[in-house]
C-alpha positions as CSV (number, residue, x, y, z in Angstrom):
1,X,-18.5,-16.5,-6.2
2,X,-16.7,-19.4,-4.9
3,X,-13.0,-19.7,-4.1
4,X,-11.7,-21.2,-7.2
5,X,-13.6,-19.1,-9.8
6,X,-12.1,-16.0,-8.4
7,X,-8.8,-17.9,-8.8
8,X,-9.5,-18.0,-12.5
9,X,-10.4,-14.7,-12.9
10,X,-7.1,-13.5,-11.3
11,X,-5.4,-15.7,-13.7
12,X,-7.6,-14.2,-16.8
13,X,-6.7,-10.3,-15.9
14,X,-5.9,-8.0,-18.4
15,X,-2.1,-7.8,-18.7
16,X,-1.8,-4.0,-19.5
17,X,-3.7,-3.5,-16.2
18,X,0.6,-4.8,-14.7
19,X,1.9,-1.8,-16.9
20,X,-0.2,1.1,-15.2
21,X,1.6,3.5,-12.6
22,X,1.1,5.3,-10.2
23,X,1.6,9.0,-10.6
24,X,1.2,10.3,-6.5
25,X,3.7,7.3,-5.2
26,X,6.8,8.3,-7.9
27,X,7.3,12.1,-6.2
28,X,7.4,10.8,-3.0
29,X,11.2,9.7,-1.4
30,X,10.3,5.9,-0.3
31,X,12.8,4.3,0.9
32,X,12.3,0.4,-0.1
33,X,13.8,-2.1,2.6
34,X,15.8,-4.9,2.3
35,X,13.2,-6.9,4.4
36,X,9.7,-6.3,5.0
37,X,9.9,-8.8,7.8
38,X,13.4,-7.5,9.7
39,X,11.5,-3.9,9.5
40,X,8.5,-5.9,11.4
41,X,10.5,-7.4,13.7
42,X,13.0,-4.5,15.1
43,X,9.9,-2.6,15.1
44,X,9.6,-0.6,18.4
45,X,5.5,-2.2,18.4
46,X,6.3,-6.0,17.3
47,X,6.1,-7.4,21.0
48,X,3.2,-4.9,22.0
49,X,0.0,-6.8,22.2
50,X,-2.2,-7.1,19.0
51,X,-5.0,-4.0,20.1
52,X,-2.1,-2.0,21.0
53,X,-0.6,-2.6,17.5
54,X,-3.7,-2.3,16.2
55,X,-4.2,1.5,17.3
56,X,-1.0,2.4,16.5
57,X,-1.0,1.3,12.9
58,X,-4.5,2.3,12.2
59,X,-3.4,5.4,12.8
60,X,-0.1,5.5,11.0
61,X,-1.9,4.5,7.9
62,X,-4.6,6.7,7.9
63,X,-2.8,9.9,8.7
64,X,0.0,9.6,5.9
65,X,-1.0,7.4,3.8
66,X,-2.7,8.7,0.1
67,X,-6.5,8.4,0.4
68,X,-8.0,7.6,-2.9
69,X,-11.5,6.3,-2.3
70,X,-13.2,5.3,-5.3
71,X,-10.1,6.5,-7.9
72,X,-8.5,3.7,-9.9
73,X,-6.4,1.3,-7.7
74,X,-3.2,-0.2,-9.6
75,X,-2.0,-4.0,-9.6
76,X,0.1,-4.5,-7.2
77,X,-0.7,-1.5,-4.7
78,X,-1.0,-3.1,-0.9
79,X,-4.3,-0.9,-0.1
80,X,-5.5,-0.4,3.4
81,X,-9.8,0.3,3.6
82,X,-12.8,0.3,4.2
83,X,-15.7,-2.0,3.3
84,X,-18.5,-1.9,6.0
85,X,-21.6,-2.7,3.8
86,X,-20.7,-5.6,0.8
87,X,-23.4,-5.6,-1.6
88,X,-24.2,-9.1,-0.9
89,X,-23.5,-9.0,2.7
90,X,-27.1,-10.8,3.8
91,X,-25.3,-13.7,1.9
92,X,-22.1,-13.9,3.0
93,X,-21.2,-15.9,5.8
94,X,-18.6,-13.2,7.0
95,X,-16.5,-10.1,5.7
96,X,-13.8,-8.0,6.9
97,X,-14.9,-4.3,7.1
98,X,-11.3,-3.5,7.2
99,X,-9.7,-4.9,4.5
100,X,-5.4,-5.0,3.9
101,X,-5.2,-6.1,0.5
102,X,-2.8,-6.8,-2.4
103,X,-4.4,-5.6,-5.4
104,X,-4.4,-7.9,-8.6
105,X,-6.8,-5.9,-11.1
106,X,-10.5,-5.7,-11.5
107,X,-12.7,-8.1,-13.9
108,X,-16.4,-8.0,-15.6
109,X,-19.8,-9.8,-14.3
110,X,-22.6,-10.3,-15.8
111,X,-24.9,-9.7,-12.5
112,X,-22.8,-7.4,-10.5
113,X,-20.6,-5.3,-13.0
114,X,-17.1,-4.7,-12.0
115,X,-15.7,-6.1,-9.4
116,X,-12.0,-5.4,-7.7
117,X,-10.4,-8.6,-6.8
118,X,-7.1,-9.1,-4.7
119,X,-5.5,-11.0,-1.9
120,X,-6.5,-10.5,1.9
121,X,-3.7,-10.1,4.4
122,X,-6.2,-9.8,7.3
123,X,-7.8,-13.9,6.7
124,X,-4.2,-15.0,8.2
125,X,-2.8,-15.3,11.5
126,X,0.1,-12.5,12.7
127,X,3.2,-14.6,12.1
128,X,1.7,-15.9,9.1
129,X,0.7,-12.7,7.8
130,X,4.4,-11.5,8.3
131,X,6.0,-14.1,6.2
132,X,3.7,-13.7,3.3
133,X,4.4,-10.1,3.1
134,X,8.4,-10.8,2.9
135,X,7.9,-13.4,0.6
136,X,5.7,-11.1,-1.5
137,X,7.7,-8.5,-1.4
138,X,10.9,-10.7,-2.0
139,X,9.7,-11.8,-5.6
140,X,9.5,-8.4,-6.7
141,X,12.2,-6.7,-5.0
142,X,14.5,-6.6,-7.8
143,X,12.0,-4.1,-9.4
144,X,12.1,-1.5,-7.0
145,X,14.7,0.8,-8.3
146,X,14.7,3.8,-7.2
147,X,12.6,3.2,-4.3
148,X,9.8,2.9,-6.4
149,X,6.4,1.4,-4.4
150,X,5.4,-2.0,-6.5
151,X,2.4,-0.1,-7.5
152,X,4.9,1.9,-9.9
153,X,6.9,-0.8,-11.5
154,X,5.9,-1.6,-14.7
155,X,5.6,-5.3,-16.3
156,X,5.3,-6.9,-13.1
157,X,4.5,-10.0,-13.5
158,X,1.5,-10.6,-11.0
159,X,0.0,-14.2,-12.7
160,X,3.7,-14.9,-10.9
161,X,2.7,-14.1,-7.3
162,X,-1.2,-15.7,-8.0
163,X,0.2,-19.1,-9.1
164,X,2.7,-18.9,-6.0
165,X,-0.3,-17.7,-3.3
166,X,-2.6,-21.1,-5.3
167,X,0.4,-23.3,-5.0
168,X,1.3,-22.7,-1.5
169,X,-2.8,-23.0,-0.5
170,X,-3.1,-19.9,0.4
171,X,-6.4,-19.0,-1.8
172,X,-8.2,-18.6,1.4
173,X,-7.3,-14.8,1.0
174,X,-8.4,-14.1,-2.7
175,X,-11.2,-11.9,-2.3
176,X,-13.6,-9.3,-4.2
177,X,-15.2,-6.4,-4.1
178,X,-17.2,-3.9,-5.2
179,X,-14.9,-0.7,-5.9
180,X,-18.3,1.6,-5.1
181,X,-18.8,0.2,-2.1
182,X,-15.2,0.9,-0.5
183,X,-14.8,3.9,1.7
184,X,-11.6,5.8,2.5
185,X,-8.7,3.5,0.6
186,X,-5.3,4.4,1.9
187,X,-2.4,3.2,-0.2
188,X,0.3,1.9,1.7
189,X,4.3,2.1,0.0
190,X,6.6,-0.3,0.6
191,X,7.9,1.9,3.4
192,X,4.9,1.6,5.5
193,X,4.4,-2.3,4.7
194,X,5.8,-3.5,8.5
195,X,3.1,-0.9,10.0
196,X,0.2,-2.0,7.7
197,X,1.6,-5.8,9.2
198,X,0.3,-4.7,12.6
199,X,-3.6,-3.8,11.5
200,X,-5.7,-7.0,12.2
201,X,-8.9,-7.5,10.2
202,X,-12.7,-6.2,12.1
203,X,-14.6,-9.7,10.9
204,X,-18.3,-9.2,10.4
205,X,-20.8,-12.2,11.4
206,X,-17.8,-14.0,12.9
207,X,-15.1,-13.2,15.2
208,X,-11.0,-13.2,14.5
209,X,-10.8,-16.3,16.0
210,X,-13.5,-18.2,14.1
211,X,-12.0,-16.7,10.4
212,X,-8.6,-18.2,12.1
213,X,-10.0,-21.5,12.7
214,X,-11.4,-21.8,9.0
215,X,-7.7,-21.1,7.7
216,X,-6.3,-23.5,9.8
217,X,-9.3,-25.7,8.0
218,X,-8.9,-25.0,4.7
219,X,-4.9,-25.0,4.8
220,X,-4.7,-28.5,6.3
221,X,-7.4,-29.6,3.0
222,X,-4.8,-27.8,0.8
223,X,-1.9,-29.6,2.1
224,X,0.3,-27.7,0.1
225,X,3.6,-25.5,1.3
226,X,5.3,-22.6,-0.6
227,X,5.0,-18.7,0.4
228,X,4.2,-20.1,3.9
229,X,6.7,-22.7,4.4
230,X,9.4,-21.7,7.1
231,X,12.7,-20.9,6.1
């Protein structure tokens, strides 16, 4: 499905699917930060290299993070998983086994059934990937009472932060999948959003540096600033 018809389904998604919470996040003490990308940057990894971080956040996430595998995933939940065989993955150019994703609900097709759709961290460089997290996570702080995770705030209003990721030309990372198909899903709370920074994407059929390069591409066609313009 190509770039701009997933952008229209995001758009079409069910708005109860923003009023759903998440029952295993709310009896857990999370802390939420003031800012996702201070927590990144006085982190004790930020200046290791990229494997190193890699490891180390890997790791982290998988071994205290929820794992809920094929269960129900909830708009707005940053999800951390795996996706090694895509059921169309002799078509696709290239895929990332590994996906970090912002999750914006799941819609109906006629050939394929349900699919999960939601917005790629992993498709953008480092320091780009660090400022679209705080600028994410910045539009819906004010919700987070209570150090509530976003994936437990209800009314949310996600058709917010799609506009602002198709405004900016970011649709490069709007992705779907095939929620059958995903292996272990971890979901990652706003506590553990500055570790989850550090994981880079394992890019089938093309390396990190070739996905990179068709960014670069596609956000010089956009020509449009927002969620990554510097402050």
């Amino acid at each position: 499905m190509k770039n701009k018809d997933l952008i229209k389904e995001a758009k079409a998604l069910n708005k109860k699917d923003t009023k759903r919470r998440s029952g295993s996040a709310a009896r857990k003490n999370i802390v939420a930060p003031d800012s996702i990308i201070t927590e990144i940057r006085q982190h004790r990894y930020y200046k290791e290299n990229i494997g190193k971080r890699q490891r180390y956040a890997v790791k982290m996430l998988t071994e205290s993070c929820d794992n809920i595998k094929h269960k129900l995933i909830k708009p707005g939940q940053l999800i951390f998983f795996e996706y090694d065989r895509p059921k169309l993955m002799e078509e696709l150019e290239y895929y990332d086994a590994r996906p970090l994703t912002i999750f914006f609900g799941s819609y109906q097709t006629e050939n394929y059934g349900k699919l999960e759709l939601g917005f790629n961290l992993h498709y953008f460089p480092p320091f780009m990937r660090f400022r679209i997290m705080e600028k994410i996570y910045q539009i819906f702080k004010g919700s987070l009472k209570g150090g509530k995770g976003l994936e437990e705030v209800e009314g949310i209003n996600y058709h917010q932060l799609i506009d602002d990721i198709t405004n900016a030309g970011l649709n490069f990372g709007i992705r779907s999948y095939y929620p059958l198909l995903r292996g272990n899903t971890y979901v990652v709370t706003v506590d553990k959003w500055n570790v989850a920074a550090f994981t880079e994407g394992i890019f089938e059929k093309k390396t990190r540096d070739q996905i990179l390069t068709y960014w670069r591409t596609y956000r010089k066609s956009s020509n449009k600033k927002g969620i990554d313009k510097k402050k």
